[in-house]
N, C-alpha and C positions, 0 to 999 in steps of 0.2 A: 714878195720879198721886200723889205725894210732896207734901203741903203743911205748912210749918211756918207757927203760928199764936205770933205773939212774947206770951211770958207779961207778964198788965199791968204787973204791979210792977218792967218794967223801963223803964218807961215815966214812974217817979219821976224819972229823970232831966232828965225835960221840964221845966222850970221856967219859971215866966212863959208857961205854957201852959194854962188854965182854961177849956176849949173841953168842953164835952161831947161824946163819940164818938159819931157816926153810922156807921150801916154800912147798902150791900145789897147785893144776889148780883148779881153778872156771871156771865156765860156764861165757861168754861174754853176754851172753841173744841172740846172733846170730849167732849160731853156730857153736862155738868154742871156746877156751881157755885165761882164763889170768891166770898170775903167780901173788900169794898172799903171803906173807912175810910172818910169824909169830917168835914172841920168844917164845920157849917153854924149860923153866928151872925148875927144881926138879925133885921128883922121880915122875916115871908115876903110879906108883897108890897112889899117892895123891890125896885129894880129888882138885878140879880146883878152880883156881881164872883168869874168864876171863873176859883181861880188855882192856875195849872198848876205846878210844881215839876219838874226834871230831875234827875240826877245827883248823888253817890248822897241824895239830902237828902229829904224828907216834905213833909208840909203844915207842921210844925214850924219850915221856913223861914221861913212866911210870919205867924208869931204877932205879930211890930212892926208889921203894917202891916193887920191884920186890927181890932183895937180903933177905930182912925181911923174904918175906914170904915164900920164898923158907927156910932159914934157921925153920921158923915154921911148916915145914912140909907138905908145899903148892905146888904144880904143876900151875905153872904159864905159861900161855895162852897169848900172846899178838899181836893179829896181827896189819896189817896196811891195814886200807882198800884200796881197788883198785883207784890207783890215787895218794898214799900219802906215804913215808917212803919209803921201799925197795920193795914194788911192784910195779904192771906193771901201765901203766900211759896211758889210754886211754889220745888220743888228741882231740877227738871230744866233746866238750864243753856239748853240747844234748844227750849224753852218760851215765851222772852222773844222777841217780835217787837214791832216800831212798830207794824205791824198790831193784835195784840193787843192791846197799849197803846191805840191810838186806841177800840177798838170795845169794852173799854170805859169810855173817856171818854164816846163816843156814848151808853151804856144808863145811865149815870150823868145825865146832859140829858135825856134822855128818861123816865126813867122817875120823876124830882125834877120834868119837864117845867118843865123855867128856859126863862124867855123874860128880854127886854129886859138881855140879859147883855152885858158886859165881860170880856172875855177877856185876863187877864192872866197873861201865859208868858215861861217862861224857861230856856235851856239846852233839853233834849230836850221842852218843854213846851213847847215854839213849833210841831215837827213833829207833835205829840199834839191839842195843841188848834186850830192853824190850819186843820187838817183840820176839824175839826169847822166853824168859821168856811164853808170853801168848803160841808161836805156840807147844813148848816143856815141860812143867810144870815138867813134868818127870823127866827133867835132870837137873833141878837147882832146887839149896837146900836154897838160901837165896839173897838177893838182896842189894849190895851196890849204893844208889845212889849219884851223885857230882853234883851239879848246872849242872841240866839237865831239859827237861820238855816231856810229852807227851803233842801236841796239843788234845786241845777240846774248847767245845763251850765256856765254863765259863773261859779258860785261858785270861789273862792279860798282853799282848805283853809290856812292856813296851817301853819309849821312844829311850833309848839306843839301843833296838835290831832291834827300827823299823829305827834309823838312821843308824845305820849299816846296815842293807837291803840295806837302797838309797846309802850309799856309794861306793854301787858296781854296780850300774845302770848308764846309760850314762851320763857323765860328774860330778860321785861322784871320790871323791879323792881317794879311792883306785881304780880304775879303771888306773890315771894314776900314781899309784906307782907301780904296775904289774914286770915293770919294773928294779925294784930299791931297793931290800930288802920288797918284799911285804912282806912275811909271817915273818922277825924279826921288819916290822912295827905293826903288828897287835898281836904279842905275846910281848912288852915291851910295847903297850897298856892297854893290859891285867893281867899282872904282873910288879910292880913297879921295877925300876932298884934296885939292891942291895935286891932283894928277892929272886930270884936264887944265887948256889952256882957256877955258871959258868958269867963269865967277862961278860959285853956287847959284847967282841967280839968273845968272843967262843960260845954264843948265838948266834950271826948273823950266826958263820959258820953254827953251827950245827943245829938249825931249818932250813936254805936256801937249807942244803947240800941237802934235794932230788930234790930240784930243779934249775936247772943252767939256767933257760931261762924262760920267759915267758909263749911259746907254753906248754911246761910242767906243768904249773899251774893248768889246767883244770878242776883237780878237787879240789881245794879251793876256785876257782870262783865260780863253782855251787853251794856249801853247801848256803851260805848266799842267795843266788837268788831263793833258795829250801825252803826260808821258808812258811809254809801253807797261810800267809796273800797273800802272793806275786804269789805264783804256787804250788794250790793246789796237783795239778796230781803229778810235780816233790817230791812233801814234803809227796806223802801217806798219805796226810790229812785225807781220812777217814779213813785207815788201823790204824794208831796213834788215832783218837777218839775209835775206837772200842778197841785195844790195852788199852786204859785210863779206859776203864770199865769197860774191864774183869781185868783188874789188881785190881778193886775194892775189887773183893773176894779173894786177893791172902792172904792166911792164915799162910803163913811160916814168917820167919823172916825180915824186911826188916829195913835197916838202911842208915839213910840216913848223910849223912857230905858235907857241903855247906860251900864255902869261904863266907864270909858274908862281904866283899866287894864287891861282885861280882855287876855289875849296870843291867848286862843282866839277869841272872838268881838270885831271891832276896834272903835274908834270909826271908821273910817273906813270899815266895811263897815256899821254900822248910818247912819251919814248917806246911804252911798251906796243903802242898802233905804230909808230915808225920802224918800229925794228920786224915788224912784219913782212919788210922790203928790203931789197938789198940795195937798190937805188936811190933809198930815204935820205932825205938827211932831216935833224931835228934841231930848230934854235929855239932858244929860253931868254922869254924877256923878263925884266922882275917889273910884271903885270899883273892887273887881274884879271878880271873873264873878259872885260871889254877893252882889250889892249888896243883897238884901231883907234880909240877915244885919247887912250892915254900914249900910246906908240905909234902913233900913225906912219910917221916921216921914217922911224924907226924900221917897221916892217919893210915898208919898202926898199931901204936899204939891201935890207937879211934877201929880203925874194928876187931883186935885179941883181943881186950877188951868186944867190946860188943858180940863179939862170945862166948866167954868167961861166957858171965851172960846170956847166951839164954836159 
């Protein structure tokens, strides 16, 4: 197996990121190891806030909203899954699965063994960690969700995420951008210029920084080709339906905050997943898909508040 390991010093580009790097081995699924990034800041017997990250972005999303909560007396969790930020970077394209993703999320909990966690997810970090939520119930205490979705039968792919599908199949546009700023094409898509606190060009460094090449990309090309209309098996289509119904009886807290610009994930699909609960409650930022970018301090506001009235 083919693993690129992104050299630090492109990692200068992180700015307003003072986290010191953790790492431990996950399982490859073929017996043997990859190295897995994570941030972990505050005191360790806080209770956790672990926050999951999708598409193509790092722990690096979530640096606004990480200082808050550690000064709130939170043990903050952030890894980066395999493929993306400061882990290991299989090259093999047919490598990346949600499965693999999720398990190891699971050795990451397990083996840091986090209990009384906060599960805050967003984009493909809702099907990665809400799993974990159904496999562990034990060890999370309340549920933050961000324009995410679990597939099932009655979801409603909209037209936005079904042309992003195609734009990464042969001879969609991002297919030949790969090349050329893919991943600061696809985040200044996603967030309007002048919504982030970082220039255009310290955006381009520091989303591109874990990737200097194309062959490196391999796992942001998956996620989108992963979605359950497109490849079932890749997307754990039925693990995420089954996941969608035991979440049905989850009795604890759960709060959800949705940019409600977002065109992929709606505001109207996350009021319609909160009102599934009677214990929900739903806040609306005027965000887009990547509100920790553009809301960070924001969120955390909305989430140490409604903890706050539980």
């Amino acid at each position: 197996m083919n693993v690129f390991r992104t050299p630090e010093d492109r990692f200068e580009a992180w700015s307003d990121f003072p986290f010191e790097p953790n790492y431990i081995n996950v399982s490859d699924g073929e017996g043997g190891t990859l190295r897995m990034h994570h941030v972990d800041e505050g005191p360790r017997d806080g209770h956790v806030m672990l926050m999951l990250h999708g598409m193509p972005t790092s722990s690096f999303l979530y640096r606004r909203m990480i200082p808050p909560l550690v000064e709130a007396g939170y043990r903050c969790i952030a890894p980066d899954h395999i493929g993306f930020g400061k882990s290991d970077k299989v090259l093999d394209d047919a490598w990346y699965t949600i499965a693999r993703h999720s398990q190891a999320c699971a050795e990451l909990i397990q083996q840091l063994d986090l209990t009384n966690i906060t599960l805050v997810c967003q984009d493909w970090g809702g099907p990665i960690g809400l799993r974990q939520a159904v496999d562990m119930p034990e060890r999370f205490e309340r549920l933050c969700i961000m324009n995410t979705w679990l597939h099932h039968e009655a979801f409603e792919y909209t037209e936005a995420i079904r042309n992003w599908n195609a734009a990464w199949h042969e001879g969609g546009a991002m297919v030949e951008a790969q090349g050329c700023g893919l991943i600061m094409q696809i985040m200044l898509n996603r967030f309007p210029r002048g919504s982030s606190p970082l220039s255009d060009e310290e955006a381009f460094a520091a989303y591109e920084a874990p990737f200097p090449d194309r062959e490196s990309k391999a796992g942001p090309r998956r996620f989108p080709l992963s979605l359950p209309f497109d490849d079932a098996e890749a997307a754990n289509a039925d693990v995420q339906k089954a996941d969608f119904e035991a979440l049905r009886t989850w009795q604890k807290p759960a709060h959800f905050i949705f940019g409600i610009k977002d065109e992929i994930f709606t505001e109207a699909w996350g009021k319609q997943w909160a009102g599934m609960y009677d214990q929900a409650t739903f806040d609306g930022l005027e965000a887009g898909h990547f509100l920790q970018e553009s809301h960070g301090p924001e969120i955390v506001d909305i989430l140490l508040q409604r903890i706050s009235e539980e």
